[in-house]
N, C-alpha and C positions, 0 to 999 in steps of 0.2 A: 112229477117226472124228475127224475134225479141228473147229474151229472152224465151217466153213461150213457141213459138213455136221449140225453138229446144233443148234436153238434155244437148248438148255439148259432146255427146260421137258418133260419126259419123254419124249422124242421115241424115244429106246432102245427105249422102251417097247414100241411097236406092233410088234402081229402079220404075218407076212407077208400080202403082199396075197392074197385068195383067192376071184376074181370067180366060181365055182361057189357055195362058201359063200356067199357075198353074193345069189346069185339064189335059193337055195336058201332062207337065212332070209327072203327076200324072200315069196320063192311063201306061204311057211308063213303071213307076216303077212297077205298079202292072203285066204288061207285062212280064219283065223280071227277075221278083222278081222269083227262084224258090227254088230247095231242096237244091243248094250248096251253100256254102257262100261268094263263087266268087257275085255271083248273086244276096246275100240278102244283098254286100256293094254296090253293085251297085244300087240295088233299093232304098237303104239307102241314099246314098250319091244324086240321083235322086230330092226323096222326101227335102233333106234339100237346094237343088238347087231351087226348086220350093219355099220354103218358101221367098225368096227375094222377089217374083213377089205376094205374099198373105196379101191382105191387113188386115189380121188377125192378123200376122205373124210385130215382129218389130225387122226385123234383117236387116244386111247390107251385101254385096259381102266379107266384109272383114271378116266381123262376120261367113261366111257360108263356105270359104276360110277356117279359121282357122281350125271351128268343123271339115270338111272334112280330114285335114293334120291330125286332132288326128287320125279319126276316120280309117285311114290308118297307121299308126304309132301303134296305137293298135293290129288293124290286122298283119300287121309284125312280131312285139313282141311275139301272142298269148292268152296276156294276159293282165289285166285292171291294175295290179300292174306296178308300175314306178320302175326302174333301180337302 
């Protein structure tokens, strides 16, 4: 991989692209997505699992690892304000 080809910011990283998986964890979010908010993290955290495998999408395991940890850490909390 040369210079052009990669950021230098974990770009190695990502999975190949894999538009089945991607509609697949899609289907499942919109599935289990309902009125409580148990269910809208889970549909949530779903959808940003699927972003690895969307070749739309320029994240990495590590980069969707992270967002998730917030995105659970928020939930804990309550609230979008920091400690």
């Amino acid at each position: 991989m040369n210079d052009d080809e990669s950021s230098g910011n974990g770009d190695d990283d990502r999975l190949p692209d894999d538009p089945e998986k991607v509609a697949l964890l899609r289907d499942v979010a919109d599935e289990v997505r309902g009125d409580s908010g148990e269910s809208k993290q889970v549909a949530a955290i779903l959808y940003r699992v699927s972003d690895i495998y969307d070749p739309d999408e320029e994240t990495t395991p590590e980069h969707v690892y992270l967002n998730v940890r917030n995105i659970l850490r928020i939930r804990e909390r309550g609230t979008l304000e920091r400690d």
